[in-house]
C-alpha positions as CSV (number, residue, x, y, z in Angstrom):
1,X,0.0,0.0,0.0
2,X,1.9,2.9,-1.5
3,X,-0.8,5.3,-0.1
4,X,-3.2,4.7,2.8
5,X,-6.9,6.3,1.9
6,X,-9.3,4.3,3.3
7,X,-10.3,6.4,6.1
8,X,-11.5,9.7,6.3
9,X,-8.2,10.4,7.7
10,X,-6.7,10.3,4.1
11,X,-3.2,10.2,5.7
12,X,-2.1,9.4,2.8
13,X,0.9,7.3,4.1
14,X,2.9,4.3,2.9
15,X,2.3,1.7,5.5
16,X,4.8,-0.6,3.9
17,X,7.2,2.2,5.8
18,X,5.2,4.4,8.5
19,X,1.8,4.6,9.9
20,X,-1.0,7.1,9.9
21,X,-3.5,8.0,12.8
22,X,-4.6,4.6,13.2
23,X,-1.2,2.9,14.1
24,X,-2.2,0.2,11.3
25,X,1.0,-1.3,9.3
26,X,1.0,-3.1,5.9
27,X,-0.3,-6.1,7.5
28,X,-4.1,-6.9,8.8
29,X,-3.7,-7.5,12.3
30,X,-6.1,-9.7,14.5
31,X,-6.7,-9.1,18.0
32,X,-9.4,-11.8,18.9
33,X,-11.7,-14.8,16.9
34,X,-14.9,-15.8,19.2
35,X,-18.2,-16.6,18.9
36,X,-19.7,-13.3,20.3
37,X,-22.6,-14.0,22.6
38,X,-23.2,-10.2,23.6
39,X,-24.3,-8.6,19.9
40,X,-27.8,-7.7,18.5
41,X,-30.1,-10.5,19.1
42,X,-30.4,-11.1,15.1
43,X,-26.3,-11.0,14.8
44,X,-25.8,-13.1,17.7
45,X,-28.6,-14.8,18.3
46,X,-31.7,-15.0,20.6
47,X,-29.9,-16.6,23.7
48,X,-26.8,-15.2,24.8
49,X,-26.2,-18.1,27.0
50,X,-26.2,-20.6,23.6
51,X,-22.6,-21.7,23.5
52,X,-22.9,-23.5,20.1
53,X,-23.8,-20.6,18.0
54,X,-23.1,-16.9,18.1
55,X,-21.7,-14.1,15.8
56,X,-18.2,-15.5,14.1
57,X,-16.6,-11.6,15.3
58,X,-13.0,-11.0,13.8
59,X,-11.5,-8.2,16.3
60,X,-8.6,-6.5,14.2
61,X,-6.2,-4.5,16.2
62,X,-6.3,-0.5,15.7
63,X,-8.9,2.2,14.7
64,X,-9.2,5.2,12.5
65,X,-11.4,6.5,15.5
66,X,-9.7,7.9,18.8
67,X,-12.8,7.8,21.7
68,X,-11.2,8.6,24.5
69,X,-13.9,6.1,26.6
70,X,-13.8,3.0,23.7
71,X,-14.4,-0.1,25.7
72,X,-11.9,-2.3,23.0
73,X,-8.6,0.3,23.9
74,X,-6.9,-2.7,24.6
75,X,-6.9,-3.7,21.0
76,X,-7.9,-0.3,19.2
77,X,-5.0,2.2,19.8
78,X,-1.9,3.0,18.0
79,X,0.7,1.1,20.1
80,X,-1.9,-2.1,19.9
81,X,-0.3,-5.2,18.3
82,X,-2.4,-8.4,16.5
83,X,-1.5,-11.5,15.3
84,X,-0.6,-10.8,11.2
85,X,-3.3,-12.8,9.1
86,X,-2.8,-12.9,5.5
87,X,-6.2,-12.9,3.3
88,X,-5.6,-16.7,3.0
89,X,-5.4,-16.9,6.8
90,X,-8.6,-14.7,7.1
91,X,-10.6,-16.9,4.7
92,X,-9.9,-20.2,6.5
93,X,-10.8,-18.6,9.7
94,X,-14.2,-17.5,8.4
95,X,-15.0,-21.0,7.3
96,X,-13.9,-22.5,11.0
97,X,-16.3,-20.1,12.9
98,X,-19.2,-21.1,9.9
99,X,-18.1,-25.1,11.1
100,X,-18.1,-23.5,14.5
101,X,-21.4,-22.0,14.6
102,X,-21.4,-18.9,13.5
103,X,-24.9,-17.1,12.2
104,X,-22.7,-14.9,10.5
105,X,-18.6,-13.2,10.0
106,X,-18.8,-10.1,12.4
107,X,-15.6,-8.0,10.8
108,X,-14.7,-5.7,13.7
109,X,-13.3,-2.1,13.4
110,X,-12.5,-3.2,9.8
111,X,-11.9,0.3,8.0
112,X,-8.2,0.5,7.8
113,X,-8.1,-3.4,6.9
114,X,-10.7,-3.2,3.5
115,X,-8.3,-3.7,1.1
116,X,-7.3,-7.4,2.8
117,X,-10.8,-8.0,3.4
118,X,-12.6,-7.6,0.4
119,X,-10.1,-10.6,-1.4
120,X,-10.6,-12.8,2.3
121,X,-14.2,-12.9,2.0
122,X,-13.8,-13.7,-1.5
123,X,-11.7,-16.2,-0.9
124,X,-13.8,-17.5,1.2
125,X,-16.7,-17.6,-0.1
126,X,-15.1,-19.7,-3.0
127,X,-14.4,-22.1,-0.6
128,X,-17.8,-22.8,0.2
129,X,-18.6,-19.8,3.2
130,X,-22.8,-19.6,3.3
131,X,-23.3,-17.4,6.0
132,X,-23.9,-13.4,5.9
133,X,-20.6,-11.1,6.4
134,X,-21.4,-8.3,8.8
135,X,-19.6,-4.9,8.7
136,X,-19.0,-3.6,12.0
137,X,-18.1,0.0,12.3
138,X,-17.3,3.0,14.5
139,X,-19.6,4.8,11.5
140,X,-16.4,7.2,10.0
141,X,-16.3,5.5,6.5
142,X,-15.6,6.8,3.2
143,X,-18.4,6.4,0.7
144,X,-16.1,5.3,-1.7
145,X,-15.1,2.2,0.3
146,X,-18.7,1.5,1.0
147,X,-19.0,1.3,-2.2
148,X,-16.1,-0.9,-2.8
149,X,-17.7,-3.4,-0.4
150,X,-20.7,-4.4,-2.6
151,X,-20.7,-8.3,-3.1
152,X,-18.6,-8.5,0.3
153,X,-20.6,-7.4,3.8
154,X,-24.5,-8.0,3.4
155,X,-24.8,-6.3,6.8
156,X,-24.3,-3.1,8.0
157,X,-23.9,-3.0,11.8
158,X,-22.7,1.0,12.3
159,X,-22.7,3.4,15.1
160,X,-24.0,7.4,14.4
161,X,-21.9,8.5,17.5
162,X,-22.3,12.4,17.3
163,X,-24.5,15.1,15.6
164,X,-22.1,17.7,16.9
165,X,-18.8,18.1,15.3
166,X,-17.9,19.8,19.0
167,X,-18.5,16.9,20.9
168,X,-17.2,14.4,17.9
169,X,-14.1,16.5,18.0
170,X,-13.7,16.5,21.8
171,X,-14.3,12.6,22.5
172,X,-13.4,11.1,19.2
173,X,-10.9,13.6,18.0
174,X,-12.6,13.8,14.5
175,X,-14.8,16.5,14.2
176,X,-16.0,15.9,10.4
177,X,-17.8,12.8,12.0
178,X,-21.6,13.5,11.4
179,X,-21.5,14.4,8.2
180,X,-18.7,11.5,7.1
181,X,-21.3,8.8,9.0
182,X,-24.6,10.8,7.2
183,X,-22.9,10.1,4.0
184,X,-21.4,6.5,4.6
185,X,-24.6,5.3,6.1
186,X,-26.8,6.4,3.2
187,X,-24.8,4.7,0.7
188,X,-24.7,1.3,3.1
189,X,-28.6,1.5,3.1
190,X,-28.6,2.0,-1.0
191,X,-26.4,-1.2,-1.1
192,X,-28.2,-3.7,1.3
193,X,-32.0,-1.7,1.3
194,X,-34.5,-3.0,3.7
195,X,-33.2,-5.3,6.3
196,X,-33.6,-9.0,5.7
197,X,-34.5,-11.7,8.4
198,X,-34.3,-15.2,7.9
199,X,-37.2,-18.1,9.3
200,X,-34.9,-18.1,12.6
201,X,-35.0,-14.6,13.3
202,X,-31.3,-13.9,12.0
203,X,-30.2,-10.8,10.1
204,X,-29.7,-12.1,6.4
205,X,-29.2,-8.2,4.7
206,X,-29.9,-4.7,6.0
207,X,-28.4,-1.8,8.4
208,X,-28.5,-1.7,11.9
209,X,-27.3,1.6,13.5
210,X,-26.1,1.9,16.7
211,X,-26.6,4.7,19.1
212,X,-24.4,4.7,22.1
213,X,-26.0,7.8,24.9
214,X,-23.0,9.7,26.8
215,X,-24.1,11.4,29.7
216,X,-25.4,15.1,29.7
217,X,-25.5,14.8,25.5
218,X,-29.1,13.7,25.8
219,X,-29.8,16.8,23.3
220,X,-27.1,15.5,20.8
221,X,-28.6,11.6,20.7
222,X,-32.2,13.3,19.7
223,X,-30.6,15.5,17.2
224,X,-28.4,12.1,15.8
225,X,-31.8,9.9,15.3
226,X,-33.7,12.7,13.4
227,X,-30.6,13.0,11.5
228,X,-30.6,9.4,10.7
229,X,-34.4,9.4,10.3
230,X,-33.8,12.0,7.3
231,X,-31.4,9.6,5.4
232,X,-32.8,6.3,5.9
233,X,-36.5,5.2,6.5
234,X,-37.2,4.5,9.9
235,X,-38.9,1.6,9.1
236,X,-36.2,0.2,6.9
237,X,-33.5,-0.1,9.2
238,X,-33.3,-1.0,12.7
239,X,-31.6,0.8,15.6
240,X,-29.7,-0.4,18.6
241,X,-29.9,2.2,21.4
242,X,-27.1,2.1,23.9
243,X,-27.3,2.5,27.6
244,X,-23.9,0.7,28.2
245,X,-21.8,3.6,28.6
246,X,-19.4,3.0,31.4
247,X,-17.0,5.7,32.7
248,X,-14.2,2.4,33.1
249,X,-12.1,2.9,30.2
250,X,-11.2,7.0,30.5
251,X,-7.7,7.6,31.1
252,X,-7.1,8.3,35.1
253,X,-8.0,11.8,36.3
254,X,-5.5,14.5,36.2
255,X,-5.9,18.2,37.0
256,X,-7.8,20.2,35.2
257,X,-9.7,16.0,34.3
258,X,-10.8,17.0,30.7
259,X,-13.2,14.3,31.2
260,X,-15.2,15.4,33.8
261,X,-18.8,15.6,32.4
262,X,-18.8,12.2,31.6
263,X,-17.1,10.6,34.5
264,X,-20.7,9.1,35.6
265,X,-22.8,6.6,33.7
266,X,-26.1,7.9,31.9
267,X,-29.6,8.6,34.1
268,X,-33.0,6.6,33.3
269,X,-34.3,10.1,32.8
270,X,-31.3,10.9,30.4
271,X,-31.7,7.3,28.4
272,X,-35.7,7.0,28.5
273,X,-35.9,10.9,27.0
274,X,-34.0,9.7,23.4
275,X,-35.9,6.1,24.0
276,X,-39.4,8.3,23.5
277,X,-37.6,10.3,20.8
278,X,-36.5,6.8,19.0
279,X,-40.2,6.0,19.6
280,X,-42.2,8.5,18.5
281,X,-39.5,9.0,15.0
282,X,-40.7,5.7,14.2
283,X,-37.8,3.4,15.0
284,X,-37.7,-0.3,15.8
285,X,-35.1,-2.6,17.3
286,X,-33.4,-2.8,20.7
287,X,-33.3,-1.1,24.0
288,X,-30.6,-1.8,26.6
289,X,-31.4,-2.1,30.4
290,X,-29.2,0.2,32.6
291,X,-27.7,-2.4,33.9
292,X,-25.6,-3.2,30.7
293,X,-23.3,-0.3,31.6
294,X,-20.6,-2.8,33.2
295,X,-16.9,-3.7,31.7
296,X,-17.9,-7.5,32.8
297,X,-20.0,-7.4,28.7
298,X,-16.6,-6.6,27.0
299,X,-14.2,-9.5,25.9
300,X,-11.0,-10.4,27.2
301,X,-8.5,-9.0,24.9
């Protein structure tokens, strides 16, 4: 890779020699394979406690992203390391968690690795790999390598973090992200349309979007589902509102803590107030109990 455009970053580096913002070198990098219990109950299926079946996820190390409260930091900064897979590698991995039980191939923080991926699943799938491929991302694509990903991912599983650039800027040091995610998820929905559901219950096509609420930015997760509203139908898609957020992964507090004002988990009042706004916008999908905001949901790295 002479030079590195995949992300909205457009570093523009030669990772064959140096790296860009997300640490990433010439070589995909895996952190973790499971079967992932702990998903959307159409990605991993309906009983998290099933140990035969599960979402196939593929966690690859770095991110093109830089939250400051990310629950995978272990595996998603720049001084993370993987295990090198090759698109070969990749492919016969996919067809063990298919054998293994897999609904699906959950590609994890996959952005800076789509050049690798796009030929894996290929290679894959010429190997005889029958189960959906699910795109799981942070939401800060380039439309252009959405594009590139038609006849790879048949699922779209993406956050819509922010509708202010401010507060994108401040937590996930990229203030262009609402209007890079607008753009990226409209061109996932014209790619898979309306989402698909097998007999079973599982997600065969379609976008789910993901909506993580911060505390005191109740204001900003209303303004990010009308804005998603206005670029997808509600009814199309399917939305997977967050109450996990846990205060656990923010770097230690130093004085003045930059991260004051969301050193607390999120209220009921706070979470039910965009749950109505979800409600009454027309979504569908999934609502979290408080009581997800715990590290104990996040793998072992």
């Amino acid at each position: 890779m002479t030079e590195c455009f995949l992300c909205p970053r457009m570093c523009g580096v030669d990772r064959s020699m140096t790296t860009g913002f997300c640490g990433a070198g010439a070589e995909c990098e895996v952190s973790k394979i499971m079967l992932h219990h702990w998903e959307e109950p159409p990605i991993s299926g309906p009983d998290p406690k099933d140990e035969a079946h599960g979402s196939g996820a593929v966690f690859f190390a770095h991110c093109s992203l830089g939250c400051v409260y990310c629950q995978n930091g272990k595996i998603s900064r720049r001084t993370s390391r993987g295990e090198v897979y090759t698109p070969q590698r990749l492919a016969r991995a996919m067809i063990e968690l298919e054998a293994s039980g897999a609904y699906n191939i959950n590609l994890v923080s996959p952005t800076h690795y789509a050049d690798r991926l796009i030929p894996a699943v290929r290679i894959a799938r010429e190997a005889g790999l029958g189960i959906p491929v699910v795109w799981n991302t942070g939401g800060y694509e380039r439309p252009e390598v959405i594009d590139a990903l038609r006849g790879t991912v048949d699922i779209f599983l993406t956050d819509f973090k922010y509708a202010s650039s401010e507060l994108a800027g401040r937590y996930s040091g990229a203030p262009d992200y609402p209007d890079r995610a607008a753009s990226s998820l409209a061109r996932m929905y014209a790619l898979t349309g309306p989402c698909v559901f097998g007999e079973d219950g599982m997600m065969r096509r379609g976008v789910i979007v993901r909506h993580l609420v911060l505390p005191g930015c109740r204001a900003d997760s209303i303004a990010v589902l009308q804005r998603v509203a206005g670029i997808v139908p509600a009814a199309d898609v399917r939305l997977s509102l967050m109450a996990q957020y846990t205060p656990d992964f923010l770097p230690p507090p130093e004085e003045p803590d930059r991260w004051h004002a969301i050193r607390r988990k999120i209220t009921s009042y706070e979470y039910e107030k965009v749950a109505e706004a979800a409600s009454w916008l027309g979504f569908t999908g999934w609502m979290q109990e408080r009581s997800s905001a715990t590290s104990r949901f996040t793998p072992d790295f």
